[in-house]
C-alpha positions as CSV (number, residue, x, y, z in Angstrom):
1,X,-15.1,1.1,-15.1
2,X,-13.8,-1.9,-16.8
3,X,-10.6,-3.6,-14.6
4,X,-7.1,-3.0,-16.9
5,X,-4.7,-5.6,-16.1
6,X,-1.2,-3.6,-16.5
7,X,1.8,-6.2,-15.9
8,X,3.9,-3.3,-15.4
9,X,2.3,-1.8,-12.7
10,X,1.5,-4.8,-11.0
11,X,5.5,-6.0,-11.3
12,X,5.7,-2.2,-10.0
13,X,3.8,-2.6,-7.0
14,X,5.2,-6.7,-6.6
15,X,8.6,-5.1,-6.5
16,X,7.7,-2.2,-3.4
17,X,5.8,-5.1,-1.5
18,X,9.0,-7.0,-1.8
19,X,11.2,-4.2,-0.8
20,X,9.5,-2.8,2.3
21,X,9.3,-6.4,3.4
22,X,12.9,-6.8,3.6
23,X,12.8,-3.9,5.2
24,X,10.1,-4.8,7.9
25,X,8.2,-2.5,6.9
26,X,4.9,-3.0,6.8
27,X,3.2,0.9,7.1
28,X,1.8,1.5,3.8
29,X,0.7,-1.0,1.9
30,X,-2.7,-1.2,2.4
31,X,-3.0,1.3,-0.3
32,X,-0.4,-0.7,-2.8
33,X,-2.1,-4.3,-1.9
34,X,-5.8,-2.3,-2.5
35,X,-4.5,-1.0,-6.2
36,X,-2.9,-4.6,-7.1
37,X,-6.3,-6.1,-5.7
38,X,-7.8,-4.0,-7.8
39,X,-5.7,-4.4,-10.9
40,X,-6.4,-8.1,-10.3
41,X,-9.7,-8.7,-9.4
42,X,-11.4,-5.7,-10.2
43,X,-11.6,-4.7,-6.1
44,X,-12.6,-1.2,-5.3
45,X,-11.3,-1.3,-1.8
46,X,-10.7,2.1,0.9
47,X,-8.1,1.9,3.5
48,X,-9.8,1.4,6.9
49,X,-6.6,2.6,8.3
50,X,-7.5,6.1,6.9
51,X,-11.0,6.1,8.8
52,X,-9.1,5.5,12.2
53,X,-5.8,4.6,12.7
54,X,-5.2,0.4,13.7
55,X,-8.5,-0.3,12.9
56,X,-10.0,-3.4,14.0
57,X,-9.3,-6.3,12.1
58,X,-9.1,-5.4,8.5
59,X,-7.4,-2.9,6.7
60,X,-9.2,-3.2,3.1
61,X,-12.8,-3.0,2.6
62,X,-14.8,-3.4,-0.7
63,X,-18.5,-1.9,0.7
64,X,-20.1,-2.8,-2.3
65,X,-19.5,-6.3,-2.5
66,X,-19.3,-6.4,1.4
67,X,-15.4,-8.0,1.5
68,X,-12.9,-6.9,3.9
69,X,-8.9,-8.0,3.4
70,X,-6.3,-8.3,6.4
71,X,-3.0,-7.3,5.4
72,X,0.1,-9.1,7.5
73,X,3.3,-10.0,7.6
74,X,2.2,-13.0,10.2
75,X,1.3,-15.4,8.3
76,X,0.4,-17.9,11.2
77,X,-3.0,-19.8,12.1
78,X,-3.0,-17.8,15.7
79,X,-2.9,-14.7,13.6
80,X,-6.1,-15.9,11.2
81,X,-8.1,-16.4,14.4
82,X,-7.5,-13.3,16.5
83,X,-8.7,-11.6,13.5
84,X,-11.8,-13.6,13.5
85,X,-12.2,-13.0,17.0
86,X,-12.0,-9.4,16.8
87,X,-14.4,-9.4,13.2
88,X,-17.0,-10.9,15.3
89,X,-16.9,-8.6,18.4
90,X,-16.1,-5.2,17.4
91,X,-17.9,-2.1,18.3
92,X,-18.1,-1.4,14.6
93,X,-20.1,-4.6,13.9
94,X,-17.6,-5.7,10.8
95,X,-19.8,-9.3,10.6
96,X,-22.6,-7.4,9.9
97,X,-21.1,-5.0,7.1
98,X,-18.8,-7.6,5.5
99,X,-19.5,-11.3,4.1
100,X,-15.9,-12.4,3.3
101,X,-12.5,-11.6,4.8
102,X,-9.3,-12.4,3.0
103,X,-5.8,-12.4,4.1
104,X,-2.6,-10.9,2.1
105,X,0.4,-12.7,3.5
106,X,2.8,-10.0,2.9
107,X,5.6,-12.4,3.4
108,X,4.1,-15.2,1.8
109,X,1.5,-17.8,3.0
110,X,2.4,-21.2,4.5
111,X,2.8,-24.0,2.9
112,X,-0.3,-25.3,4.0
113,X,-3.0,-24.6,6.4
114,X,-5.3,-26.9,8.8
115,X,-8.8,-26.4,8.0
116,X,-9.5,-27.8,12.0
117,X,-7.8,-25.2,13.5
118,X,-9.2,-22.2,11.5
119,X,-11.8,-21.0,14.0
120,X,-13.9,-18.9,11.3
121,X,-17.7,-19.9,12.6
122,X,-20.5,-17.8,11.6
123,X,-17.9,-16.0,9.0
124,X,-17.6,-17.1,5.2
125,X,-14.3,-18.2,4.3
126,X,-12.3,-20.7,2.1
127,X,-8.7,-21.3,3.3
128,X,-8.0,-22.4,-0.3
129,X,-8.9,-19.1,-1.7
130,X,-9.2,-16.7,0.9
131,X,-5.7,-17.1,1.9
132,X,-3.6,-15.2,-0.9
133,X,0.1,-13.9,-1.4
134,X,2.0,-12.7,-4.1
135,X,2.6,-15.4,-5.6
136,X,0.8,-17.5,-8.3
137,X,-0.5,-21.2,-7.1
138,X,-2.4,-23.2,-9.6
139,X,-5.9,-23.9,-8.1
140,X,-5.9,-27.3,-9.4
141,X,-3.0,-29.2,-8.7
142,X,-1.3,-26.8,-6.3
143,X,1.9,-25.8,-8.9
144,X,3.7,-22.6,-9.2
145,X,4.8,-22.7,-12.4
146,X,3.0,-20.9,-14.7
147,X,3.6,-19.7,-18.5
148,X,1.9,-15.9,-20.0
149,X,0.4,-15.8,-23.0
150,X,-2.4,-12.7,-24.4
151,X,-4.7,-13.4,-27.4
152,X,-7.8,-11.4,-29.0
153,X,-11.2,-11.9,-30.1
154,X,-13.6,-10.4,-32.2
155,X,-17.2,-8.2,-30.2
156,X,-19.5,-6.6,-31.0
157,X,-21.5,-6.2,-34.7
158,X,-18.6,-3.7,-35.6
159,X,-15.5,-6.0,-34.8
160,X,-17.4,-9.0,-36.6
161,X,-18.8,-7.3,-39.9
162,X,-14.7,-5.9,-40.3
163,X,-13.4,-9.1,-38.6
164,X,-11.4,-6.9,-35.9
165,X,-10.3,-8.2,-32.5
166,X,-11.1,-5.7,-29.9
167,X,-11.4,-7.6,-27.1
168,X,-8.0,-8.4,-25.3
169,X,-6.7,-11.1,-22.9
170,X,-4.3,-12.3,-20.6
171,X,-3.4,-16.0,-20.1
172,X,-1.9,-17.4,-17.2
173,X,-1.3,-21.2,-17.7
174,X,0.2,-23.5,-14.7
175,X,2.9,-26.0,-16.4
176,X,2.3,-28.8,-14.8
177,X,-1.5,-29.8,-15.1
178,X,-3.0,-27.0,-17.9
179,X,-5.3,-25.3,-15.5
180,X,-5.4,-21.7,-17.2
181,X,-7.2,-18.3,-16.3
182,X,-7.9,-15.8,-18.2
183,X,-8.1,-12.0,-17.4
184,X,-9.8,-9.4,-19.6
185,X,-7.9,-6.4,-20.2
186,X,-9.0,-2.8,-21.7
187,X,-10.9,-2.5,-25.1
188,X,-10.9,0.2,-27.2
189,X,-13.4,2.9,-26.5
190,X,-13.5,3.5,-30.4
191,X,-14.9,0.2,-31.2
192,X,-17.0,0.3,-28.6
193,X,-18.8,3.1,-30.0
194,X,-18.9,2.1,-33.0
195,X,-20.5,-1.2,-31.9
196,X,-22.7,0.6,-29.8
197,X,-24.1,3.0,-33.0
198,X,-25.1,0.1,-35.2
199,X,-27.2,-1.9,-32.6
């Protein structure tokens, strides 16, 4: 199933995270962080949480594409490596079912991280990108401004033959330096078929 990216939702969810976080409370957003993940990225993540309760190390895990996500509200280096620690040596063998670990800061990340004292050996992982909160960061020059935009384009034989823009997309742009992504949102099933009928 195609990813949607809904802006409502995800200020929906954005707006819980923020709220239990005042509150210090941190019990149930696994499932929250997994849909906005998955709004996002296109994730399909289960709560390990709802396997066992406190289970080791991760509380997100994608089995298809083998990545596992640590959701906290400690944000420290000390914190990164106990859960390394634990990834490697638990009875449940999480280094051999998962490739890539990320960590949602639930109170937002620190300002920066060193690399030297990450102890991550024999696990893939990027503190650049596998270090994520909810807030935007360019990947390029490090800003956090950023400016939305959404355009179309024309797909499929249908869409081009009647010049129709079915295919939707969301811009995020940082200010400072240009850097843009781009996320595809939901087509229309309609036009879909239709392309599909005249190949």
């Amino acid at each position: 199933m195609e990813t949607i990216i809904n802006q409502e939702k995800i200020s929906q969810y954005l707006s819980i995270i923020k709220t239990n976080i005042e509150n210090d409370n941190i019990n149930g957003y696994y499932n929250i962080v997994a849909k906005l993940l998955e709004l996002v990225y296109g994730y399909n993540f289960i709560n390990t949480n709802d396997i066992y309760p406190n289970y080791p190390a991760i509380d997100l895990a994608d089995n298809e594409r083998r990545i596992s996500v640590q959701v906290t509200s400690d944000n420290s280096i000390e914190k990164i490596n106990r859960t390394f620690e634990v990834f490697k040596n638990s009875k449940e063998k999480l280094i051999d079912k998962y490739d890539r670990i990320i960590f949602f800061m639930i109170k937002g990340k620190l300002p920066q991280y060193d690399g030297r004292k990450i102890k991550n050996k024999g696990i893939n992982f990027n503190k650049c990108t596998d270090i994520i909160d909810y807030s935007w960061k360019c990947m390029k020059c490090g800003n956090t401004e950023f400016e939305k935009d959404q355009f179309q384009a024309t797909g499929g034989n249908f869409a081009k033959i009647f010049d129709v823009q079915n295919k939707k997309f969301i811009t995020v742009s940082c200010t400072k330096c240009g850097y843009t992504e781009m996320y595809k949102t939901g087509t229309d099933a309609g036009m879909n078929i239709l392309d599909f009928l005249m190949n």
